[in-house]
Structure formats: structure tokens, C-alpha cells
C-alpha positions in Angstrom: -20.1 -26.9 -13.2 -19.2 -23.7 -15.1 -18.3 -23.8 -18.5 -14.3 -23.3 -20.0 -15.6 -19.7 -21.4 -16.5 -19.0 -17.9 -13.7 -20.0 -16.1 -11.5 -18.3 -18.9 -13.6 -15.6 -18.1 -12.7 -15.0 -14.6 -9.1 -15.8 -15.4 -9.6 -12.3 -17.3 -11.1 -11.0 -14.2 -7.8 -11.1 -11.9 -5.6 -10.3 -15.2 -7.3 -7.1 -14.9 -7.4 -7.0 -11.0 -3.4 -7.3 -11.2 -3.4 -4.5 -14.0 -5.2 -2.5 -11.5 -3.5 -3.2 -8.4 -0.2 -3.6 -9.5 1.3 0.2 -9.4 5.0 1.1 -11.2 8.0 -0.2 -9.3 8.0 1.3 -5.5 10.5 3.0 -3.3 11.6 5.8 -5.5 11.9 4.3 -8.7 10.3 6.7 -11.5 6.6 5.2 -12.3 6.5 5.7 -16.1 3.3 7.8 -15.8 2.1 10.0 -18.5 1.0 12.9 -16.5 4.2 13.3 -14.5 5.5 16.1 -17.5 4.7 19.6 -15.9 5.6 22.0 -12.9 2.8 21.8 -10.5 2.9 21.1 -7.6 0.4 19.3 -5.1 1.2 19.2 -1.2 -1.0 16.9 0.9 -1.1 17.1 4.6 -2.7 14.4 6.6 -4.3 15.2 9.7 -6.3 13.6 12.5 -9.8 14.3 13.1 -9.0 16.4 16.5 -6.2 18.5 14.2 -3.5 16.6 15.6 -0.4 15.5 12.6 -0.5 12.1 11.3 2.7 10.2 12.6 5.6 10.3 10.2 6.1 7.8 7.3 2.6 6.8 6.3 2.0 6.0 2.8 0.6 8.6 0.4 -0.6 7.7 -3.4 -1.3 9.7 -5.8 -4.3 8.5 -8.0 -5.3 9.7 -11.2 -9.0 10.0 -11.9 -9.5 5.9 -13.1 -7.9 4.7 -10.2 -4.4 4.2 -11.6 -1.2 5.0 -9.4 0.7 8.5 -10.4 3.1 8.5 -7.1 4.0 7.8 -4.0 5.1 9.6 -1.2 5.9 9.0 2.5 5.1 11.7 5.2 7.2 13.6 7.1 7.2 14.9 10.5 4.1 17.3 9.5 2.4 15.0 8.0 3.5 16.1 5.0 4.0 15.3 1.2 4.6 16.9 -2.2 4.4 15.7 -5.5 5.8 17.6 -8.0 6.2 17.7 -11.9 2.4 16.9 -12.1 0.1 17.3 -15.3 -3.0 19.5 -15.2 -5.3 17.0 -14.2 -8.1 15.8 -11.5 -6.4 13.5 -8.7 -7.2 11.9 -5.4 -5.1 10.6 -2.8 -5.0 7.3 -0.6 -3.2 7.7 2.6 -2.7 4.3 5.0 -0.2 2.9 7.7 0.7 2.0 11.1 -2.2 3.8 13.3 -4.9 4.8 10.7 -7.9 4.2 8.7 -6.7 3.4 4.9 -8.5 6.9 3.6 -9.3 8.0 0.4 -10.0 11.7 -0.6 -12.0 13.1 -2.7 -11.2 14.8 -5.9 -8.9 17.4 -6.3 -9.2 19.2 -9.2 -5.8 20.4 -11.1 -7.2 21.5 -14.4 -8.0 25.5 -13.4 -5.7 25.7 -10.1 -2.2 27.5 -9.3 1.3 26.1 -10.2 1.0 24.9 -6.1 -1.9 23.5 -4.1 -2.4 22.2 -0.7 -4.5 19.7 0.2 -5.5 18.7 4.0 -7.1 15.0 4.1 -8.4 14.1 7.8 -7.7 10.5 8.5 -8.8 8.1 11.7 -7.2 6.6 14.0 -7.3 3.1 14.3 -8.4 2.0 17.8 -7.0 -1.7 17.4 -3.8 -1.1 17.2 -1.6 -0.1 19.4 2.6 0.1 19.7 4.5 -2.5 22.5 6.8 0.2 24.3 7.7 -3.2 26.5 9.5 -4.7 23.3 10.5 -1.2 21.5 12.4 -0.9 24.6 14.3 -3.9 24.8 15.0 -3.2 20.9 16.5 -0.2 22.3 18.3 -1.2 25.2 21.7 -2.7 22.9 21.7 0.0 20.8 25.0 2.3 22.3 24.7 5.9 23.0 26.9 7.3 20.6 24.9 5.1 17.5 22.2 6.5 19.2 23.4 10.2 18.8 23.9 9.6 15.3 20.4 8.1 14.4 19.3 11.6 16.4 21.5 13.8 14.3 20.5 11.9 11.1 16.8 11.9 12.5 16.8 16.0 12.3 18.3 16.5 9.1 15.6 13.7 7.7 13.0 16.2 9.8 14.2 19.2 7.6 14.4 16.7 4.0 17.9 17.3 4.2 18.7 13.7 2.7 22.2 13.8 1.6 22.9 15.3 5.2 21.1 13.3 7.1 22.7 9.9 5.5 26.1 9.9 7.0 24.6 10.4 10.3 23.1 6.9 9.6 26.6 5.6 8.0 28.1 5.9 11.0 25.3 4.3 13.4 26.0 1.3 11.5 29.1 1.5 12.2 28.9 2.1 15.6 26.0 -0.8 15.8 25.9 -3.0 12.6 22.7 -4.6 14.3 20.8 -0.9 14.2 17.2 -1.7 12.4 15.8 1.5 12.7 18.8 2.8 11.2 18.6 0.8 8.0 15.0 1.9 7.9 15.5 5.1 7.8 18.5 5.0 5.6 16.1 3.2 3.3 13.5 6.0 3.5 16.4 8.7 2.7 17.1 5.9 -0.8 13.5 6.4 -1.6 13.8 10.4 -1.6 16.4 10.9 -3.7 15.3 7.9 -6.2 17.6 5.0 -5.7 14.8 2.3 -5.4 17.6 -0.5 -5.5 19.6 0.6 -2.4 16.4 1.0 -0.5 15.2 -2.1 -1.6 18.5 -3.8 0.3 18.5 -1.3 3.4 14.4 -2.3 4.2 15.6 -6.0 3.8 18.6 -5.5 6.4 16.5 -4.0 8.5 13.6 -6.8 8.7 16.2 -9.4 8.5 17.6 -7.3 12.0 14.4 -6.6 13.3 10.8 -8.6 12.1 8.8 -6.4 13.7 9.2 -3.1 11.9 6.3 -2.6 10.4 7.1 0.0 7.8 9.9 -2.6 6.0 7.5 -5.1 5.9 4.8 -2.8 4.0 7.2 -1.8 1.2 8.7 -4.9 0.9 5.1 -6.4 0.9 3.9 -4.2 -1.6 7.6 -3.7 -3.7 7.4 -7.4 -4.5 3.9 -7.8 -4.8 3.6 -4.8 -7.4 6.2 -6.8 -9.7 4.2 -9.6 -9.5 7.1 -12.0 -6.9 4.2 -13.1 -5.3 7.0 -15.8 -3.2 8.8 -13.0 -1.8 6.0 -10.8 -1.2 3.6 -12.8 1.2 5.9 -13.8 3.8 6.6 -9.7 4.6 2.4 -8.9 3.6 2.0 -11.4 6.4 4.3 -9.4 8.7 2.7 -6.5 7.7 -0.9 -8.0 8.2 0.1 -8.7 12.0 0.6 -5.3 12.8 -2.3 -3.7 10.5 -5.2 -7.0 10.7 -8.0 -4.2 9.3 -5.4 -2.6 6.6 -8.4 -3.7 3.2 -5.6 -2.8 1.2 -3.5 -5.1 2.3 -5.8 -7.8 3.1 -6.3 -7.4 -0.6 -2.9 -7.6 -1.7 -2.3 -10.4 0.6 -5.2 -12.4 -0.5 -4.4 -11.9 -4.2 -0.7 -13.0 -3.8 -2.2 -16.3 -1.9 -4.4 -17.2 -4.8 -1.3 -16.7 -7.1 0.7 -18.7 -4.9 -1.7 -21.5 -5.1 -3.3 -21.0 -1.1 -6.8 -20.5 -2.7 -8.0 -21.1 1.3 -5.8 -18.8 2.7 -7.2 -16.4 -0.2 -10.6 -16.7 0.2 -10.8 -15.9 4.2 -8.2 -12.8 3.5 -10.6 -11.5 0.8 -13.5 -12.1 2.4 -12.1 -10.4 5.5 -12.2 -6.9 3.3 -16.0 -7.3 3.1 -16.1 -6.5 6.9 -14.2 -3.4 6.7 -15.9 0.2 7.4 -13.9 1.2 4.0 -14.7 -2.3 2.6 -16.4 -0.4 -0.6 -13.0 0.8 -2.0 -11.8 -2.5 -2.7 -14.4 -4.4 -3.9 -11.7 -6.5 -6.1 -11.6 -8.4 -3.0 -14.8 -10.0 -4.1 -13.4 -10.7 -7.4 -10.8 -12.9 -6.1 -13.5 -14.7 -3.6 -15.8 -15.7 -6.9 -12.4 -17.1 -8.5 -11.5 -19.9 -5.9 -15.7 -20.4 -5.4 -15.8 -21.0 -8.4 -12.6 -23.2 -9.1 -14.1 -25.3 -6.2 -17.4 -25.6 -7.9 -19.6 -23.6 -5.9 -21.0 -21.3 -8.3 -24.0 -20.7 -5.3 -21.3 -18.2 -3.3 -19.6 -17.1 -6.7 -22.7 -15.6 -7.7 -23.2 -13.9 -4.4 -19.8 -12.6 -4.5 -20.2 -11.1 -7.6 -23.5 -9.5 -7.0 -21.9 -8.4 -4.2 -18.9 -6.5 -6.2 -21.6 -5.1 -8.4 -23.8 -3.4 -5.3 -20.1 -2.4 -4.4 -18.6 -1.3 -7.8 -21.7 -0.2 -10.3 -19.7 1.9 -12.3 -16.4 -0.9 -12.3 -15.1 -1.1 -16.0 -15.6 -4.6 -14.6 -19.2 -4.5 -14.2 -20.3 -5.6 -17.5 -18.1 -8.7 -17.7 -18.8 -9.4 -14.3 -22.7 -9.1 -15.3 -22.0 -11.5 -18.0 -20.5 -14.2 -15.9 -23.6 -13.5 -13.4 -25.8 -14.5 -16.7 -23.7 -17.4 -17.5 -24.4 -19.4 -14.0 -27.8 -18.4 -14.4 -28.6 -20.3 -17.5 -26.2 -22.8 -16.3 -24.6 -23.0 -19.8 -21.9 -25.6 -20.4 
């Protein structure tokens, strides 16, 4: 059995895995990030590998160079986003959603550039998933023409980031159709662009409550809750969002951690272990991390080891490494 200093030891490990995963507030709310102070200006635009634009409404964070969250953004129609206010300083972004490879760029160097640079980060598709037009359709089918028109108008202005525009265009689909999901989602999008985090926290809730299935309330409200650590209301919409993205690492990892925290250590363990599988797998080696934690709690130091050998072949350079390679040296001498 491992000793207390080596189970208080791992406990260390996943206080630092939330530290690291666990970004500022979402959905518009101002992340108290020191290198947000200056005018420059970074805009990213996703594309596919044949040149074709991402779908809209993927998420974009900005990273500083440790890792740490700076922003967030969600595309546009383009495929685009622009961060603003940003410090001289090296960044690298990590784009994922419905219909694509979670990708990570490389790094993009602030220190010696212009006041504005563009950034184009090719992304994959992901062949397993694909949308249900037979049950968009019968979403559809109650929604009346003139709510319809309305989501349309409000649609265009969103297209040209006219938010203040576009929202009474959405007002007035939900009055038209108080049951319109899409419409909540996307007044929700339009709360997170002009920085009311509350309001879109409320308006993605209305719309999952309306509508299960829409994958983009369930992210946010996955990773919202999870990020400020209500790991009760987070899993049931990670679990939502986990049906419509199974191969998503980041949110297998998200998912798995806010299963051990919730005291599902199976559940947990085959979630985190399913990130090992993953072409992008690398990125989130944490996953491993959270595996050697319920190995071990069970008693099987055998697989902890492994998994943490594992995160080191993964993660060398991990400010983790050396306490990981210190718990590796406990088991090994078997000290109690």
C-alpha cells in the first residue's frame, strides 16, 4: 500500500491539475489576466484543411506561453476571432467544437510584431460525427414563420457583430415562440460578446432546458461550471456534451476530473483513460494524472506506476514531472 506522504502527494497532483485546467470565469466574464493591459490586437481564423471556413461558434482560447488561459472567443461566420487589449507576449491558441479535431497551434510570437496580427490555424474535421437533419427538422417544424424571420434578421446582424442589433431580433422570437432554443442560444452568444457572463449563463440554461440536444449550451455550461469548480452542475451538461463530441480529449478530461471530484472514481478512470487513445492524446496528458489517483486509491500501485510513466513519456518538460518522478521513486522502494 502506498504510504500517507504518497497519497498526500497525489492529492497535490490534481490540486495542481484543477489550477491548470480551471480557466477564469467563462462566457464573457473579464478573466483577471495580467497580460490583457495593451492595444494589440490578434485575429485568428480557423480554417479546414481543403481552405474551406470552420463552422461558426467553435471555441477559441487564447493561451499564454505556460499553458494558462488569457481568453476566449467564439467564431463567427468566417471563422473568425479577435482578441484585443493583449500584452506583448508569445501565445498559442486552442480551437475545438462540434465537427473538429481539438487543435492546438503553434506559437505566435507578440513581442517584435505590429499593433494587429492575423493568424490562420488549419483544423480537421472529425469524421465521427455527424449532424441528425431528421431531428433538426422536427426541432424546426413548431417554430412559426414570423419567430422564424426574426431569428433570420437577428442571425445577420450577429453575422456582421452587430450585437446590440441583432438582440431585439431574438426578443421578439421569444415572444413569438417562448419554446425557441436556438434563439436563446444565440441570445446567449450575443451576452457573451458584450460581457454579461450572468445573462448568458441563464439564456444557455433556457435553451438546454428547451432543447437537450444543442450541443454548444451544453459545452459552456459544461465547462462554465466545471471551471468554478460546481462539479454537480457541471457533469450532467459535460455528459451532454460528451454525446455529441465522444473523441473531444478536452472534454473527456474535464469530464473525467469532475467524476473523480464527484466521487465516480470508475466513471473517472475509463473517461481518462479514454484520452490516451486520442490522435491529440499528448496535449492532455493530466488525463493520466487523474488515472494514477483512483489506481492508486484502489491499491494498485502496478497501473499507477504505468500511468505515471506514461504522463512522463507524454509531458517531460511538465512542471509536474519532478513530483511525479518522486512518487514513481516512492512505489519503487515501496516505502511506508
Amino acid at each position: 500500500m502506498a504510504s500517507r506522504e504518497y497519497n498526500m502527494l497525489q492529492r497535490v497532483f490534481i490540486c495542481f491539475l484543477l489550477a491548470a485546467t480551471c480557466a477564469p470565469n467563462l462566457l464573457g466574464q473579464s478573466p483577471a489576466q495580467p497580460q490583457i493591459v495593451k492595444e494589440q490586437q490578434l485575429t485568428v481564423r480557423a480554417i479546414f484543411e481543403d481552405d474551406r471556413s470552420v463552422p461558426p461558434d467553435l471555441r477559441v482560447e487564447l493561451l499564454s506561453i505556460s499553458g494558462s488561459m488569457v481568453d476566449i472567443r467564439a467564431t463567427d461566420i468566417s471563422g473568425t476571432v479577435r482578441f484585443t487589449h493583449l500584452s506583448s507576449a508569445i501565445y498559442r491558441v486552442r480551437i475545438s467544437g462540434s465537427g473538429v479535431i481539438t487543435t492546438e497551434s503553434g506559437e505566435i510570437d507578440m513581442t517584435g510584431s505590429e499593433p494587429n496580427l492575423t493568424e490562420q490555424v488549419r483544423v480537421r474535421k472529425e469524421p465521427s460525427l455527424t449532424v441528425d437533419a431528421g431531428a433538426l427538422a422536427a426541432i424546426d417544424v413548431n417554430i412559426p414563420t414570423e419567430a422564424r424571420k426574426e431569428f433570420d434578421k437577428a442571425s445577420e446582424k450577429m453575422e456582421q457583430k452587430k450585437w446590440t442589433e441583432a438582440k431585439p431580433h431574438l426578443d421578439r422570437a421569444i415572444a413569438i415562440y417562448p419554446k425557441y432554443a436556438l434563439a436563446y442560444n444565440s441570445l446567449a452568444i450575443i451576452y457573451i460578446n458584450v460581457y454579461q457572463g450572468e445573462k448568458a449563463v441563464e439564456s444557455f440554461r433556457k435553451a438546454a432546458e428547451l432543447d437537450e440536444q444543442i450541443e454548444q449550451a451544453n459545452r459552456y455550461l459544461g465547462y462554465f461550471y466545471y471551471e468554478n469548480k460546481n462539479y454537480k452542475q457541471a457533469e450532467p451538461y459535460l455528459l451532454r456534451a460528451i454525446g455529441g463530441e465522444p473523441r473531444n480529449p478536452q472534454l473527456l478530461l474535464a469530464l473525467a476530473n469532475t467524476q473523480m471530484q464527484n466521487g465516480e472514481a470508475e466513471q473517472a478512470l475509463a473517461n481518462a483513460q479514454k484520452v490516451h487513445s486520442l490522435p491529440d492524446h499528448k496535449k492532455f496528458a493530466m488525463a493520466h494524472l487523474i488515472a494514477a489517483q483512483v489506481l492508486s486509491d484502489r491499491g494498485d500501485n502496478q497501473h499507477s506506476r504505468e500511468e505515471f510513466q506514461l504522463f512522463l513519456r507524454e509531458a517531460p518538460d511538465s512542471p509536474m514531472a519532478p513530483r511525479v518522478k518522486e512518487a514513481l521513486a516512492k512505489i519503487d522502494t515501496g516505502s511506508e
